[in-house]
PyMOL Python script that loads the backbone (N, CA, C, O; Angstrom):
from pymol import cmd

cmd.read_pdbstr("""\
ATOM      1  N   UNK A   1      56.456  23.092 113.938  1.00  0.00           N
ATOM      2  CA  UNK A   1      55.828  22.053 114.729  1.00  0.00           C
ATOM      3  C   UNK A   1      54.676  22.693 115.497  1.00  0.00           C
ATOM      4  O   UNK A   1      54.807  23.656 116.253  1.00  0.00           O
ATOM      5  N   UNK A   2      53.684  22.142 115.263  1.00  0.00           N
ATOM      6  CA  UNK A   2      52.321  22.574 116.232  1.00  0.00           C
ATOM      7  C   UNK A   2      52.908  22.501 117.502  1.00  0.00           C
ATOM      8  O   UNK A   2      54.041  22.139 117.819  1.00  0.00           O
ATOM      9  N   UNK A   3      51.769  22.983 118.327  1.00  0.00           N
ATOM     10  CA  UNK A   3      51.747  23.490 120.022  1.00  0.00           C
ATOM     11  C   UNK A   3      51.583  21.539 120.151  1.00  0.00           C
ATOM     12  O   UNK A   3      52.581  20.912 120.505  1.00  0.00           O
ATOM     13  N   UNK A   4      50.535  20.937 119.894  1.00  0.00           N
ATOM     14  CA  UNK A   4      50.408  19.908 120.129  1.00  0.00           C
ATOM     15  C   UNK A   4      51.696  19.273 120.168  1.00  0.00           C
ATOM     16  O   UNK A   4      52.414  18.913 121.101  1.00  0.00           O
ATOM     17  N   UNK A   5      51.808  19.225 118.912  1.00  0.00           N
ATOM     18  CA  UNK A   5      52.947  18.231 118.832  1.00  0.00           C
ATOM     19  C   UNK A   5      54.867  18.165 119.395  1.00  0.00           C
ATOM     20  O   UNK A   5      55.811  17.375 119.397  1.00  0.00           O
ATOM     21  N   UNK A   6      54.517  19.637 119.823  1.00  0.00           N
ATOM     22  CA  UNK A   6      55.316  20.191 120.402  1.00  0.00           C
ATOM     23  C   UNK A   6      55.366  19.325 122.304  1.00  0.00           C
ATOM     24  O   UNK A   6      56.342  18.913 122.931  1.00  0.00           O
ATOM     25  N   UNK A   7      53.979  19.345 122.663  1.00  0.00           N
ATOM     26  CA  UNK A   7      54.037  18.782 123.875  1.00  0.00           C
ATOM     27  C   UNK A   7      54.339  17.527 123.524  1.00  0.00           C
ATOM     28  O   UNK A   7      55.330  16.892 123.884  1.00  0.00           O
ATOM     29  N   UNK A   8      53.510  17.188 122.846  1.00  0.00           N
ATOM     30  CA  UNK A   8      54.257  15.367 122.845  1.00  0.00           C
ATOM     31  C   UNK A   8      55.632  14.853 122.753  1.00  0.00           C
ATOM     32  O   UNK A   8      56.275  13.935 123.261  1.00  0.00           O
ATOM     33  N   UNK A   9      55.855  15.897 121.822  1.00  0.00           N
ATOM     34  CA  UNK A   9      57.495  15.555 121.956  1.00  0.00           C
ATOM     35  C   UNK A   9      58.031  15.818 123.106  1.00  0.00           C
ATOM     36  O   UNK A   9      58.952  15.053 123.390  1.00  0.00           O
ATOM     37  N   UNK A  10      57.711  16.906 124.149  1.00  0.00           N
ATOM     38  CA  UNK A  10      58.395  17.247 125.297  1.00  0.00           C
ATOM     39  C   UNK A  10      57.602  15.874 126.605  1.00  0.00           C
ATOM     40  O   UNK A  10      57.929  15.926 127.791  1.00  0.00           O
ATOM     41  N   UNK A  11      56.887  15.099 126.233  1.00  0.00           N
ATOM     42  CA  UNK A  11      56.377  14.038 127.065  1.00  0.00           C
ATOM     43  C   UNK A  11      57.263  12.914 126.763  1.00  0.00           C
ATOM     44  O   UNK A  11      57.954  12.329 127.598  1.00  0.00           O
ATOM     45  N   UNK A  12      57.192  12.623 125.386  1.00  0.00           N
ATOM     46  CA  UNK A  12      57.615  11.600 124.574  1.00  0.00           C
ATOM     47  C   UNK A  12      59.248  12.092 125.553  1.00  0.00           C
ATOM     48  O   UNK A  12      59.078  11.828 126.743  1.00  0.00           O
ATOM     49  N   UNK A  13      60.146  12.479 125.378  1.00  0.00           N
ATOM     50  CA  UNK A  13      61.464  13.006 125.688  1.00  0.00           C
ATOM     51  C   UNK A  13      61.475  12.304 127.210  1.00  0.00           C
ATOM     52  O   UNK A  13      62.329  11.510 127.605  1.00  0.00           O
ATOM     53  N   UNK A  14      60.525  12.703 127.834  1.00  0.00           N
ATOM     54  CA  UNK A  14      60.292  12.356 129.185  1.00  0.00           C
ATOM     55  C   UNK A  14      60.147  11.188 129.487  1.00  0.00           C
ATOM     56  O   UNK A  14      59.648  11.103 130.609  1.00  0.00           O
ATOM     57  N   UNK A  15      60.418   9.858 128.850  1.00  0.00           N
ATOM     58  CA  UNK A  15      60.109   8.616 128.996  1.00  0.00           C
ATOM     59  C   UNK A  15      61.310   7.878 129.106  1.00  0.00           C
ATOM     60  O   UNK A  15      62.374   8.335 128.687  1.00  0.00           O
ATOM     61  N   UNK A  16      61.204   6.650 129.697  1.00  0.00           N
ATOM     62  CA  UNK A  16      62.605   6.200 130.447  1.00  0.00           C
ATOM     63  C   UNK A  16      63.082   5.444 128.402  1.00  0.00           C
ATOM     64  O   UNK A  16      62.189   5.014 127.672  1.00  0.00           O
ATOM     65  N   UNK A  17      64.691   5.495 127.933  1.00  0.00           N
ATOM     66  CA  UNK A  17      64.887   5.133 126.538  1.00  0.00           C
ATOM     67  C   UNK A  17      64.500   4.075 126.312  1.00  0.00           C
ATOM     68  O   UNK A  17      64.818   4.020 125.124  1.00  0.00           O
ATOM     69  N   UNK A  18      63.930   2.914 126.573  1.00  0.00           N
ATOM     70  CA  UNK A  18      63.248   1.751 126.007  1.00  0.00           C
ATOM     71  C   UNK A  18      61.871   2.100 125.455  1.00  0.00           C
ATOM     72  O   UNK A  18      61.506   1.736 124.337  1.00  0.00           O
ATOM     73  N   UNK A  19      61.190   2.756 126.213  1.00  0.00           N
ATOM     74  CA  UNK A  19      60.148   3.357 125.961  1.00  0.00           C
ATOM     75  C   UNK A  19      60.165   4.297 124.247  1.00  0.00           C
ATOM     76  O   UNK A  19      59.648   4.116 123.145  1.00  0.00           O
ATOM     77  N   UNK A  20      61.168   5.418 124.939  1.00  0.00           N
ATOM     78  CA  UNK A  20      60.813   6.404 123.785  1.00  0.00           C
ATOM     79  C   UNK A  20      61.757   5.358 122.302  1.00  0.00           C
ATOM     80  O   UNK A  20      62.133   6.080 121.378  1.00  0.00           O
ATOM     81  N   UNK A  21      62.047   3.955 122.163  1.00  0.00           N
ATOM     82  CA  UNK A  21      62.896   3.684 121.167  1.00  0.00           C
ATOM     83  C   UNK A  21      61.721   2.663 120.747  1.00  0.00           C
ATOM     84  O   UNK A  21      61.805   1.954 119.744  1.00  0.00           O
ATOM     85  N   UNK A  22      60.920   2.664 121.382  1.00  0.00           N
ATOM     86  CA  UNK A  22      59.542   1.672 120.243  1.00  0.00           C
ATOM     87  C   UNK A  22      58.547   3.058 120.169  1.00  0.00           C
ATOM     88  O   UNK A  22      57.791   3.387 119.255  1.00  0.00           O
ATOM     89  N   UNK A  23      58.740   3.547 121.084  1.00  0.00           N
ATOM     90  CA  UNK A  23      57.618   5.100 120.494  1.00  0.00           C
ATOM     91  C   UNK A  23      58.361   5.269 118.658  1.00  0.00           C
ATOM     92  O   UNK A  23      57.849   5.019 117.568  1.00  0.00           O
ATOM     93  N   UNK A  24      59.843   5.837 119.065  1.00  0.00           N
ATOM     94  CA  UNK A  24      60.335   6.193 117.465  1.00  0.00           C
ATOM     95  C   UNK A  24      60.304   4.890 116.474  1.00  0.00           C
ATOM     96  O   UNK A  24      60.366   4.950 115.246  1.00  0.00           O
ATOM     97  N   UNK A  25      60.220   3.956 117.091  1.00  0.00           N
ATOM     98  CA  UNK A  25      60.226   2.476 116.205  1.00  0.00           C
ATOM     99  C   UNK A  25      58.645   3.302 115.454  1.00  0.00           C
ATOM    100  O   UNK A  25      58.619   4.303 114.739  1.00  0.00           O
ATOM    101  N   UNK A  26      57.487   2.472 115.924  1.00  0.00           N
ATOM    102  CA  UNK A  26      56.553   2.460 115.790  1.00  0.00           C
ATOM    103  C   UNK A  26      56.242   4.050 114.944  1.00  0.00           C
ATOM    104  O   UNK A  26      55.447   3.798 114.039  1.00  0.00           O
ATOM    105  N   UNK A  27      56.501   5.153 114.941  1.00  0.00           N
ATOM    106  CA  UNK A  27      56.459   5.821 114.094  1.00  0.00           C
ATOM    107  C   UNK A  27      57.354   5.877 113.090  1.00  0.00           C
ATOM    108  O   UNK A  27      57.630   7.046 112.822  1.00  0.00           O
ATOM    109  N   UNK A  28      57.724   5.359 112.657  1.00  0.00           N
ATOM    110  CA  UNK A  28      59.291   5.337 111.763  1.00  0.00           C
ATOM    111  C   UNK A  28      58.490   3.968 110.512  1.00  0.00           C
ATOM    112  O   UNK A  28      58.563   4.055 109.286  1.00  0.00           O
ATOM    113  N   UNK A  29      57.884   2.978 111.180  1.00  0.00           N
ATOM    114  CA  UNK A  29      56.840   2.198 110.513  1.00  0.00           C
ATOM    115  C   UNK A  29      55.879   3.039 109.765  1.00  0.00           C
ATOM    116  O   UNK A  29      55.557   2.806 108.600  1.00  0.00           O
ATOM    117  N   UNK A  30      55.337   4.233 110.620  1.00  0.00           N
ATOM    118  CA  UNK A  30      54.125   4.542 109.955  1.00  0.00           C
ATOM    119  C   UNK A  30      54.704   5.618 108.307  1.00  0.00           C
ATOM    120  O   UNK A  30      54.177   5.931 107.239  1.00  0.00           O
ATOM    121  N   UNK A  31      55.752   5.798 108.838  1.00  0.00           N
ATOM    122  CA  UNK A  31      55.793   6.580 107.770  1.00  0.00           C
ATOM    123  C   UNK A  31      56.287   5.752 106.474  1.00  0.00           C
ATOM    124  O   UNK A  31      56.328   6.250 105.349  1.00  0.00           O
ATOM    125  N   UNK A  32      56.696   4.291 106.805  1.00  0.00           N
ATOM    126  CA  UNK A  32      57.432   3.635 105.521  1.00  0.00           C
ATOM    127  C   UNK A  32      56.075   3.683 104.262  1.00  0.00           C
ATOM    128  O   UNK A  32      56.380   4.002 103.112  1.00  0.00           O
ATOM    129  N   UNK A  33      54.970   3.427 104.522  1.00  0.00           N
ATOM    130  CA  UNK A  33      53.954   3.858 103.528  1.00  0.00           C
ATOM    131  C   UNK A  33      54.390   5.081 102.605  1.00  0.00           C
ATOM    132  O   UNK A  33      54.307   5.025 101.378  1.00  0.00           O
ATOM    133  N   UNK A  34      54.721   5.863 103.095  1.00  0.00           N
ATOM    134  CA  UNK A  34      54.650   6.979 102.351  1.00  0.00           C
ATOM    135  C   UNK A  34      56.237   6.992 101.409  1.00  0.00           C
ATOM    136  O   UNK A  34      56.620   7.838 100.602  1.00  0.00           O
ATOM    137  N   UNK A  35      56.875   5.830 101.836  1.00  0.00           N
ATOM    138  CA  UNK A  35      58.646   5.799 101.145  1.00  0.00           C
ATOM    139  C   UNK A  35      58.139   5.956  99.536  1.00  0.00           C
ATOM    140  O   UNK A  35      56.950   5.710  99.329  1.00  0.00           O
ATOM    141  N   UNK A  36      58.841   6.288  98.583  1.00  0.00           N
ATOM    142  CA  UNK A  36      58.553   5.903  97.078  1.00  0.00           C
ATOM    143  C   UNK A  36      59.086   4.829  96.544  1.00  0.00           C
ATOM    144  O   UNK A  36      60.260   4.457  96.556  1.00  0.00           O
ATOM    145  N   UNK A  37      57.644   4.093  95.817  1.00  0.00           N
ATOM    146  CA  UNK A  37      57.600   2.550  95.481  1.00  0.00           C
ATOM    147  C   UNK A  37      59.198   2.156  94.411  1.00  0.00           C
ATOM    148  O   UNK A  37      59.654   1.026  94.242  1.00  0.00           O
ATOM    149  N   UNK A  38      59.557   2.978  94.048  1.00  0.00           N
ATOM    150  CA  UNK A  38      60.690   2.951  93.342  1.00  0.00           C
ATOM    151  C   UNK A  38      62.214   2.983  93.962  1.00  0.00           C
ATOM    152  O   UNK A  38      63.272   3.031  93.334  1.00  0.00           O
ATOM    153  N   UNK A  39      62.010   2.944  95.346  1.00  0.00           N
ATOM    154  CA  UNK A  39      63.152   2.705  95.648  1.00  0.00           C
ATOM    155  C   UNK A  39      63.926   1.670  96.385  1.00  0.00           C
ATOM    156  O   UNK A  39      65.043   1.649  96.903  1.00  0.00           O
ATOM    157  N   UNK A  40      62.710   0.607  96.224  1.00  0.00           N
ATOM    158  CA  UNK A  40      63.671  -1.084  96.779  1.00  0.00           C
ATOM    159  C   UNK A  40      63.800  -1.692  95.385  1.00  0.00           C
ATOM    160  O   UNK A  40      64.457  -2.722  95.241  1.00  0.00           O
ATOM    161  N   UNK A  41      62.985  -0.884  93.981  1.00  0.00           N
ATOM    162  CA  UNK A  41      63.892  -1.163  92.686  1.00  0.00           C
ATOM    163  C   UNK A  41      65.271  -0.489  92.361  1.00  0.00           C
ATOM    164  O   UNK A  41      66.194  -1.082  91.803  1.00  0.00           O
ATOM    165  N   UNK A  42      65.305   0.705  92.738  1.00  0.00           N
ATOM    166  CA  UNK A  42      66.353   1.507  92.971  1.00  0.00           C
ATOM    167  C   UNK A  42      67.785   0.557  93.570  1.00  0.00           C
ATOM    168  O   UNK A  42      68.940   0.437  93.160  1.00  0.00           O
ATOM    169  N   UNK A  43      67.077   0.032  94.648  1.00  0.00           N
ATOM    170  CA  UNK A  43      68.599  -0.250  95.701  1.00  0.00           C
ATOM    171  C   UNK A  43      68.767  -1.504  94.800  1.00  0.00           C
ATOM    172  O   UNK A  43      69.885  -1.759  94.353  1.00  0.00           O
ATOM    173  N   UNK A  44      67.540  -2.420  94.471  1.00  0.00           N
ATOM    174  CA  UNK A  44      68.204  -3.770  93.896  1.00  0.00           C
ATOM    175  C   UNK A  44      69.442  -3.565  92.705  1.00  0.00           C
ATOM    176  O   UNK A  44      70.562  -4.061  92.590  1.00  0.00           O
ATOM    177  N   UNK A  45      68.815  -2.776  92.049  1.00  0.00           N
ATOM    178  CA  UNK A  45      69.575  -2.169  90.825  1.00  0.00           C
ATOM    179  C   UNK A  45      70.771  -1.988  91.156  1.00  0.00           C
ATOM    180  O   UNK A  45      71.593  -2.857  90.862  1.00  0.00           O
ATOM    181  N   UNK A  46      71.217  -0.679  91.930  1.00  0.00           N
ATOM    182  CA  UNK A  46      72.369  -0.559  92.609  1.00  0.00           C
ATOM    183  C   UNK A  46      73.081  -1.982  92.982  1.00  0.00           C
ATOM    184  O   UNK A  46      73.956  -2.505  92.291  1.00  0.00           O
ATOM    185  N   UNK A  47      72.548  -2.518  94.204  1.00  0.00           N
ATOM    186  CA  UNK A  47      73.394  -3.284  94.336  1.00  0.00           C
ATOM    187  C   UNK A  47      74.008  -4.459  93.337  1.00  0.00           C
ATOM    188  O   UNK A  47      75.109  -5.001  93.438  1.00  0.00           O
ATOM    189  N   UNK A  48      72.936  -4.707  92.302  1.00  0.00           N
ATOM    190  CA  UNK A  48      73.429  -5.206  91.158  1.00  0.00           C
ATOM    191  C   UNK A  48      74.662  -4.647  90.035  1.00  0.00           C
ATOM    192  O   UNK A  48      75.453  -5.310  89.365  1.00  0.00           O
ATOM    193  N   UNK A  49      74.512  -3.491  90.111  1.00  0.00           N
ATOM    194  CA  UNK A  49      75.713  -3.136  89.866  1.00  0.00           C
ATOM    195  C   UNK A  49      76.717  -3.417  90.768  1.00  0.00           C
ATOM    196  O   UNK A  49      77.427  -4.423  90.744  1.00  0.00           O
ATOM    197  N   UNK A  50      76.777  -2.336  91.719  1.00  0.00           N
ATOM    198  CA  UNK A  50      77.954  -2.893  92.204  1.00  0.00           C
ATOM    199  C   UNK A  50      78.863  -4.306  92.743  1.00  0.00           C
ATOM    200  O   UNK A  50      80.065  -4.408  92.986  1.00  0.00           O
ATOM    201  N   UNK A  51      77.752  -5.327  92.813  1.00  0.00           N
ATOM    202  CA  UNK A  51      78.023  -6.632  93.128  1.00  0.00           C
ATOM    203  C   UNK A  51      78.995  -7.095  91.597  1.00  0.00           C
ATOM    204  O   UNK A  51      80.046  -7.730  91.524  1.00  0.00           O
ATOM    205  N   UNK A  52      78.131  -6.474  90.485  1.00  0.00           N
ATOM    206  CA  UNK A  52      79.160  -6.803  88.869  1.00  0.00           C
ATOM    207  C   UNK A  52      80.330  -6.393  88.833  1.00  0.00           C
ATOM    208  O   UNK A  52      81.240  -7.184  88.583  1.00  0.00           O
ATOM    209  N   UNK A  53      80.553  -5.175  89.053  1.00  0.00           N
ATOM    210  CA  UNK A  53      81.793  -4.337  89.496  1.00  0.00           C
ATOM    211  C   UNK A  53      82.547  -5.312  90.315  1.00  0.00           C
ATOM    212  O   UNK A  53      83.767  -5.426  90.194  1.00  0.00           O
ATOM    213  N   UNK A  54      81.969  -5.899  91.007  1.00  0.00           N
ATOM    214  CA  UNK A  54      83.459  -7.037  92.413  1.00  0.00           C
ATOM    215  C   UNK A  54      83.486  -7.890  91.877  1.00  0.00           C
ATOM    216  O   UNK A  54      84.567  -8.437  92.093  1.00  0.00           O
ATOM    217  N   UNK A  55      82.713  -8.613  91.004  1.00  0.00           N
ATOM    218  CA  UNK A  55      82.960 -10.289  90.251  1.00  0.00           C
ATOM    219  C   UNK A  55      83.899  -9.446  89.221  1.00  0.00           C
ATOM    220  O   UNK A  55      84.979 -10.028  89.320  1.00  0.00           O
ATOM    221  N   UNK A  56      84.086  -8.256  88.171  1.00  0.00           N
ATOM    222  CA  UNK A  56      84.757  -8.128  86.860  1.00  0.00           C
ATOM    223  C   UNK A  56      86.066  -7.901  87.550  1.00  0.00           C
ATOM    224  O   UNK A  56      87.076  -8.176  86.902  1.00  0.00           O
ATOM    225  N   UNK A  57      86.197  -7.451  88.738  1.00  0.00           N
ATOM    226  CA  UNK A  57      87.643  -6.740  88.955  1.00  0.00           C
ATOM    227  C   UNK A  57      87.645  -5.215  88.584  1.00  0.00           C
ATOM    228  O   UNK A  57      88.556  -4.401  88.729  1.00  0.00           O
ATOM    229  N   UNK A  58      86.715  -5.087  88.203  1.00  0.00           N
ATOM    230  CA  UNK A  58      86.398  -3.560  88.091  1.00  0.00           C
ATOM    231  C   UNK A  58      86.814  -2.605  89.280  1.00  0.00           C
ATOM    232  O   UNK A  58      87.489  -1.576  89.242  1.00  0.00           O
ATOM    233  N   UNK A  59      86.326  -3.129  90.148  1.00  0.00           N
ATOM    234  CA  UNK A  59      86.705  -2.978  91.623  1.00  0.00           C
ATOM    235  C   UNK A  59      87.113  -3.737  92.936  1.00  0.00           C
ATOM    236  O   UNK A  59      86.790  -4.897  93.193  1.00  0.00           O
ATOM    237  N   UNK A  60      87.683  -3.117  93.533  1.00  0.00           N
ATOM    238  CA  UNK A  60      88.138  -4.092  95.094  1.00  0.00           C
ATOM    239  C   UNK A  60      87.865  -3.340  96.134  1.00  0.00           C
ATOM    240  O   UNK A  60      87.855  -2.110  96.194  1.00  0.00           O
ATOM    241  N   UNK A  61      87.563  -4.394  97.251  1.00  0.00           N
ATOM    242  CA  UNK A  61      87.296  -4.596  98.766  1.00  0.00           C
ATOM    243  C   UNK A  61      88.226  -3.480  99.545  1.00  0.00           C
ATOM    244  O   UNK A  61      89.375  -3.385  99.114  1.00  0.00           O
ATOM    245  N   UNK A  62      87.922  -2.773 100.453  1.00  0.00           N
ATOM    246  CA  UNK A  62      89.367  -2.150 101.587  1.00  0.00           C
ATOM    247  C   UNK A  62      88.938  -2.418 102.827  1.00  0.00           C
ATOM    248  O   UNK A  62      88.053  -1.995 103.572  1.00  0.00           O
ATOM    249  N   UNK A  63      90.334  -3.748 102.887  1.00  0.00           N
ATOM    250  CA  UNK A  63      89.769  -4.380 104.253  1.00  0.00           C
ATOM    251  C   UNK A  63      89.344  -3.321 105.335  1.00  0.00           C
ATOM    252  O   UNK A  63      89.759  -2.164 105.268  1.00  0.00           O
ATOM    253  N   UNK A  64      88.416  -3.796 106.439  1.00  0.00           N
ATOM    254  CA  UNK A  64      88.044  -2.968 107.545  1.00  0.00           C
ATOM    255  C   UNK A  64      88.990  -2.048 108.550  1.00  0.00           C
ATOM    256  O   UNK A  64      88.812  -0.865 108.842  1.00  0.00           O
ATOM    257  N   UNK A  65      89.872  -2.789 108.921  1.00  0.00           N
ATOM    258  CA  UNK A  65      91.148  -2.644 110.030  1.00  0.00           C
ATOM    259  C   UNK A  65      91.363  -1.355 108.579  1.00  0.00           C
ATOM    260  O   UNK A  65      90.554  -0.438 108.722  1.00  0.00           O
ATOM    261  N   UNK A  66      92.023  -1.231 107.661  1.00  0.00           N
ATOM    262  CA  UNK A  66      92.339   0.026 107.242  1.00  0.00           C
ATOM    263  C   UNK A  66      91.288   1.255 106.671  1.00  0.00           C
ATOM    264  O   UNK A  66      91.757   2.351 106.363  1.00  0.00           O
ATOM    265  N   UNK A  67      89.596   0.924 106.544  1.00  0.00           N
ATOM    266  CA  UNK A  67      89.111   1.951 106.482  1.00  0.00           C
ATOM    267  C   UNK A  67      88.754   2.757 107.730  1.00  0.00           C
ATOM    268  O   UNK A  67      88.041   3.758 107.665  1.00  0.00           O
ATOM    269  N   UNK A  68      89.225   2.334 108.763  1.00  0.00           N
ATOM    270  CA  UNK A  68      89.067   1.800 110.316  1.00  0.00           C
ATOM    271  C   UNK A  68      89.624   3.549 110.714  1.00  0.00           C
ATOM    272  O   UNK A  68      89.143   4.604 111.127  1.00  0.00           O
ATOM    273  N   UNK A  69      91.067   2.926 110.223  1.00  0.00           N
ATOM    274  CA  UNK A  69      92.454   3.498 110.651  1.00  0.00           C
ATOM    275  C   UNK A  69      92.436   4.818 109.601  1.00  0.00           C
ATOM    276  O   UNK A  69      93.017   5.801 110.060  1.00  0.00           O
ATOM    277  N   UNK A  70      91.967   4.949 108.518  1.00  0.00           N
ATOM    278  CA  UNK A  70      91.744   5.416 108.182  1.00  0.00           C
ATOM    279  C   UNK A  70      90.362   7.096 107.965  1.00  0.00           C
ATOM    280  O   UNK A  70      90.466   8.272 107.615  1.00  0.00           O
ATOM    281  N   UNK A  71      89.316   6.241 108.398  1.00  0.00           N
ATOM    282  CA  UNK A  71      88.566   7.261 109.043  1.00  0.00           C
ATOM    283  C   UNK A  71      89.186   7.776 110.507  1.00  0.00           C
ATOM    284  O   UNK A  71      89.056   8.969 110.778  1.00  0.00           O
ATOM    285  N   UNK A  72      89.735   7.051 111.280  1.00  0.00           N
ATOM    286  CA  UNK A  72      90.121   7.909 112.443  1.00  0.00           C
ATOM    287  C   UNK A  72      91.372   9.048 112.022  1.00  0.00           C
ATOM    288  O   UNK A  72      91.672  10.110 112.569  1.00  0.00           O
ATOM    289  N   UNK A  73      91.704   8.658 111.340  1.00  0.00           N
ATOM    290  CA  UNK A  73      92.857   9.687 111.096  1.00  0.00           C
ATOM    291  C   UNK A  73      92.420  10.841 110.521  1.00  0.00           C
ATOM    292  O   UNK A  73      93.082  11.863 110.704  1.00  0.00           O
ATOM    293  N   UNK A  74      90.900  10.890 109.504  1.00  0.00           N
ATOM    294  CA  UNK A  74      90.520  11.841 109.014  1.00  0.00           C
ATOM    295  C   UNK A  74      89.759  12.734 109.974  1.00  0.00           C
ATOM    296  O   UNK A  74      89.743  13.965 109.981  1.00  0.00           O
ATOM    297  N   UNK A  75      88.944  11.646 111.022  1.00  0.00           N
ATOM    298  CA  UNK A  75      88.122  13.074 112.113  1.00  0.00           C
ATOM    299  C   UNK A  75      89.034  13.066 112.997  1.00  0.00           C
ATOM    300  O   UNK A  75      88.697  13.328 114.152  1.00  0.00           O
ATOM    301  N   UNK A  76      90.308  12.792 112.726  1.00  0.00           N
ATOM    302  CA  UNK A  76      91.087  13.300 114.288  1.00  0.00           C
ATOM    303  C   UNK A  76      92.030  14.140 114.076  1.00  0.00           C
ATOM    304  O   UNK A  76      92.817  14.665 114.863  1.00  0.00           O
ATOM    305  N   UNK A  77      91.866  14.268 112.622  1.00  0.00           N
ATOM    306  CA  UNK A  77      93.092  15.773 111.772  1.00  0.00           C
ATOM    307  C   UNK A  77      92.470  17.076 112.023  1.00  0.00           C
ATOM    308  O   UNK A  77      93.009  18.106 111.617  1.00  0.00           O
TER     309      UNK A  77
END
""", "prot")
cmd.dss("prot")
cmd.show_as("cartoon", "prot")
cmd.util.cbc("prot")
cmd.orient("prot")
């Protein structure tokens, strides 16, 4: 990280969090330009699969309350 950009970040840091959460908004925009054009074909795709997969029975749902209960049990082992 440059000297510059180094201060900004230590200014940027310095701002009450409403502030610094449209600062990171607003850069987080600038960079979606640069995302690759192939990947809101990517996700459609995906989710087209997997949406086929839940209509064939290929696969099933795990209700919330047990992936819930479940992740806690794994970061609390």
């Amino acid at each position: 990280m440059s000297q510059e950009a180094a201060e900004l970040l230590k200014r940027a840091l310095a701002l009450p969090a409403d502030e610094r959460a449209d600062m990171a908004s607003t850069l987080m925009d600038t960079l979606d330009a640069a995302v690759d054009e192939n990947v809101e074909a990517a996700w459609q795709e995906e989710i087209g699969r997997r949406m086929e997969e839940l209509r064939s029975g290929k696969v099933s749902t795990i209700p919330w309350d047990d992936v819930r209960e479940k992740a806690r049990i794994l970061l609390h082992t």
